[in-house]
N, C-alpha and C positions, 0 to 999 in steps of 0.2 A: 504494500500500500504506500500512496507518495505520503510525502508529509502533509502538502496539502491536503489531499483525504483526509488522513488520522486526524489533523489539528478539527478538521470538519464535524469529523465525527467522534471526538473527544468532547468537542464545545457544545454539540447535538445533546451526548450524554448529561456533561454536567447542565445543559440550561434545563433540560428535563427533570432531572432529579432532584435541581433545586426549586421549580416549581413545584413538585409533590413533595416533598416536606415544606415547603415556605420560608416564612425568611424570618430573621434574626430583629432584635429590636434595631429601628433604625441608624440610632444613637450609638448604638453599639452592635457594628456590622460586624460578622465570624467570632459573634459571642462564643465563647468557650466554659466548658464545664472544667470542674475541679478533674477530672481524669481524663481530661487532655483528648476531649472530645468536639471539633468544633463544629458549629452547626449556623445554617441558613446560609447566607450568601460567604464567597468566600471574601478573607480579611482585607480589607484595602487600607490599616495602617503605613502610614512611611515610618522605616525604622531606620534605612538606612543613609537617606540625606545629611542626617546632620551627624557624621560620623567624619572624623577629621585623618588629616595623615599623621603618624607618627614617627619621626622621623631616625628616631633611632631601631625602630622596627624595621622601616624601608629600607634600611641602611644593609641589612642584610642578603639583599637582592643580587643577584651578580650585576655586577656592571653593565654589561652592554642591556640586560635588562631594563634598569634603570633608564638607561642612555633611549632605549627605545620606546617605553613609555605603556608598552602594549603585553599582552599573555595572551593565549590563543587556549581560548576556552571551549569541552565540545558537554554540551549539557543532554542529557537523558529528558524525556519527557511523559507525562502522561499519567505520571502516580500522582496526585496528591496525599497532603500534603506537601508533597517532597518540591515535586515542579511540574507543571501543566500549565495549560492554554486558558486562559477567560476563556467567554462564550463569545468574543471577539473573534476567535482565534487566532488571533495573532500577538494578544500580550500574553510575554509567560509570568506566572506565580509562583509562589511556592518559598518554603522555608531553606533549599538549596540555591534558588536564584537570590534571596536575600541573604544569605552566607555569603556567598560566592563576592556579590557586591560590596557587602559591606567589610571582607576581607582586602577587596582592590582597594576600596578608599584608606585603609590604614595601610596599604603597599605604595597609595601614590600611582595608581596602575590603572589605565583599563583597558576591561574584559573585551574581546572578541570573539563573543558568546556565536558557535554553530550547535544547532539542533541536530545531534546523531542519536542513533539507536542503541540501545543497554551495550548488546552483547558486541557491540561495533566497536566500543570508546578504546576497550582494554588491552588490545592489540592498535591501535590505533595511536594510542601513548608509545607502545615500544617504537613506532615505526620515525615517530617524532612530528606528527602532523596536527597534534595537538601539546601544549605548555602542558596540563589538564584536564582532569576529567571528573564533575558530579552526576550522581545518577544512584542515590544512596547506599554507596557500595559497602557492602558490608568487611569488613577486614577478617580475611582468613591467613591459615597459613600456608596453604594451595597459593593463591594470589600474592600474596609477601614473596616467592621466590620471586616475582619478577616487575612487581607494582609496588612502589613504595606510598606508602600514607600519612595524610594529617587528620587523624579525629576532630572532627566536632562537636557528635551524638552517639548517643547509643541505642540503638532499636532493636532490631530482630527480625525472629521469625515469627507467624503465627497462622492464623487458621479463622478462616468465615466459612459463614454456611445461609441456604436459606431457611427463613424463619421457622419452616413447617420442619426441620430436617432432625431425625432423631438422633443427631451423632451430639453429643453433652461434652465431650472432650478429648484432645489429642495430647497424649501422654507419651505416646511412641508410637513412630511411624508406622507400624503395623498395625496401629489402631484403623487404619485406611484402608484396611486389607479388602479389597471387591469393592472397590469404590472405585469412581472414574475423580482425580483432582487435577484443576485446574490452575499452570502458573507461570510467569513470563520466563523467557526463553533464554539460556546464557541465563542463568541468576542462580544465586547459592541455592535456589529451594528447589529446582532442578536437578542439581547434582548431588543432594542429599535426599533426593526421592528417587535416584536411579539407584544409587548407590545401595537404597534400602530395600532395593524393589526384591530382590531372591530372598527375602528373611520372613515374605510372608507364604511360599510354599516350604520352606522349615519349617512352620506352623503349622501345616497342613492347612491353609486358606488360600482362597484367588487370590492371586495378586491385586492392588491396585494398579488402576489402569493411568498413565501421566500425560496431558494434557498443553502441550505447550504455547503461548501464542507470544509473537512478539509485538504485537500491540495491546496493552494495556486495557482498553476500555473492552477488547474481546472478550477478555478473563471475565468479565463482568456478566458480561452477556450471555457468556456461554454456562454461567452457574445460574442467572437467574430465568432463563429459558430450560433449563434442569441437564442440559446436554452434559453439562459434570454436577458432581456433589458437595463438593467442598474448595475453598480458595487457598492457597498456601502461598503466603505472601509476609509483606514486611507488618511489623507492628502498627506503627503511625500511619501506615497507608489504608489497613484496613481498619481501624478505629476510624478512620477519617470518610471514607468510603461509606461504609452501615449507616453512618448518620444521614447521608447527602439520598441514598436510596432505600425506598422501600422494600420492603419483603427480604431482608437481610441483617443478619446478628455476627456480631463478632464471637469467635468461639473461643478463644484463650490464646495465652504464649506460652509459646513453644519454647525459644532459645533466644537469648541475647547476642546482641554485635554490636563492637563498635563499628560507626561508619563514617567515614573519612574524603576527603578530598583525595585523587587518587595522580599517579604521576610515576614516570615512566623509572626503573628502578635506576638508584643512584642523581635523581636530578637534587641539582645544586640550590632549587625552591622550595625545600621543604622544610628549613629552619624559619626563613621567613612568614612562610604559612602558618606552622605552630605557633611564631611570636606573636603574629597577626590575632588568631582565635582567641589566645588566651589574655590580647587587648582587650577584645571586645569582649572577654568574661570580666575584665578589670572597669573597664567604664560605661557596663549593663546593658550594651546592646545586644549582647549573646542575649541574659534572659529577656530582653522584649520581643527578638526573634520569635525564641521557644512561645514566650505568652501568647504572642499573634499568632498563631498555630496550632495551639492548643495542645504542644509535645514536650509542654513543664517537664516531663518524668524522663523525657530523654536526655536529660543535663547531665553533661563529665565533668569532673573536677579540674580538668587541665586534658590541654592538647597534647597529645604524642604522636611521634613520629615509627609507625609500622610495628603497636604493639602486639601482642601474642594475640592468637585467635581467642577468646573467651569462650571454653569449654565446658560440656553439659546443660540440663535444661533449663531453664527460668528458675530461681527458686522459689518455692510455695511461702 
């Protein structure tokens, strides 16, 4: 599908679903719940205008960086919260697009933001045809051989369903066992549902059946038209999702990750990055971000550069 399509029919979706749930007090547009649930229209705070350069932070920049003024940024699309299109479609949103910016202005930089596809960005860094890459990549240690990262959040995995659907909770991947799940394509929930796929005839059960789509709003479609049963997707995307559409429930987390701005292993921008984030945890534009978002719970205490994978499942 081009871009133009998807942006089409992502805006199609969201202008639908925000018609059928309705909208937010006016006053206070992508009102947010205490659990970082946001609802009605989505947020149109500015967080990041008034966010200044810091000069001993840019200062870390390689030179000819500096010299040139510019990063070549390639952005993932289509998940919110994370980044997606208005019903314009042509403006993007999202708690990634406002990282992302509000990281340039404390670099003294900007972005040359190109719309690429998930599973595109990550080989697309090695080749050097992007500075960067957001698209809330989770940090493994698969991916660390050859991607290095700057943390911003921490999310995860988890799991939707529709409303009517008897499954209560995913505890382990087997729990899925004769199920058809549905999840985007190139994404860690992929590779740890192939991975698990032989452990449900160990069990003597059908296998689950895996579902891939590399447009976003399919995942959508294709659970709430019942073609699969369940979504296995990021945390904040689906908290964020269930509210925006009817006839859908969030079903639990599964596993945590930190998730990071991402860059081709060994690049010379990735102290700058970290000093960058951990400004704007210093003079509160991190948490306005997270507030405007409604993904409070995904705050890190400090930026790092290509921590360890965080292993096992969510804790109870």
């Amino acid at each position: 599908m081009s871009r133009s399509r998807h942006s089409a029919l992502f805006a199609l979706i969201t202008a639908a679903a925000l018609t059928l749930t309705g909208c937010a007090d006016p006053a206070e547009p992508g009102a947010s719940t205490a659990k970082g649930e946001a609802k009605g229209k989505t947020p149109t705070t500015d967080v990041v205008s008034s966010v200044k350069k810091v000069d001993a932070v840019a200062g870390l920049l390689p030179e000819e960086v500096r010299k040139a003024g510019t990063l070549r940024i390639a952005a993932a699309t289509g998940s919110p919260p994370g980044a997606f299109y208005e019903a314009d479609g042509t403006t993007l949103s999202g708690a990634d697009i406002d990282f992302a910016d509000a990281v340039a202005k404390v670099l003294g930089v900007e972005l040359k933001r190109e719309v690429a596809s998930f599973e595109a960005i990550l080989p697309a860094l090695g080749s050097g045809k992007y500075d960067l890459g957001t698209g809330n990549f989770g940090v493994t240690d698969v991916r660390r051989k050859t991607i290095d990262f700057v943390t911003y959040i921490n999310d995860g995995q988890g799991f939707a369903v529709r409303e009517d659907s008897k499954l209560k909770e995913v505890t382990d991947l087997t729990d899925l066992c004769g199920l058809n799940v549905s999840t985007g394509a190139g994404t860690t929930f992929e590779v740890a549902l192939q991975e698990n796929l032989p452990r449900c005839a160990e069990k003597g059960k059908k296998p689950y059946e895996v579902k891939t789509y590399a447009d976003p709003a399919a995942v959508w479609l294709s659970l709430k038209q019942g073609r699969t049963d369940v979504n296995m997707s990021t945390i904040n995307g689906l908290r964020y999702a269930v509210t925006q559409q009817e006839g859908l429930r969030f079903l639990n987390e599964f596993k945590r990750l930190d998730v990071g701005f991402a860059f081709k292993k060994g690049s010379p921008l990735t102290p700058a990055f970290q000093a960058a984030v951990n400004q704007l945890k210093k003079d509160g534009t991190y948490d306005r971000i997270l507030k405007k978002w409604g993904t409070t719970e995904s705050a890190i205490e400090t930026s790092q550069i290509s921590p360890p994978e965080l292993k096992g499942p969510t804790p109870k």
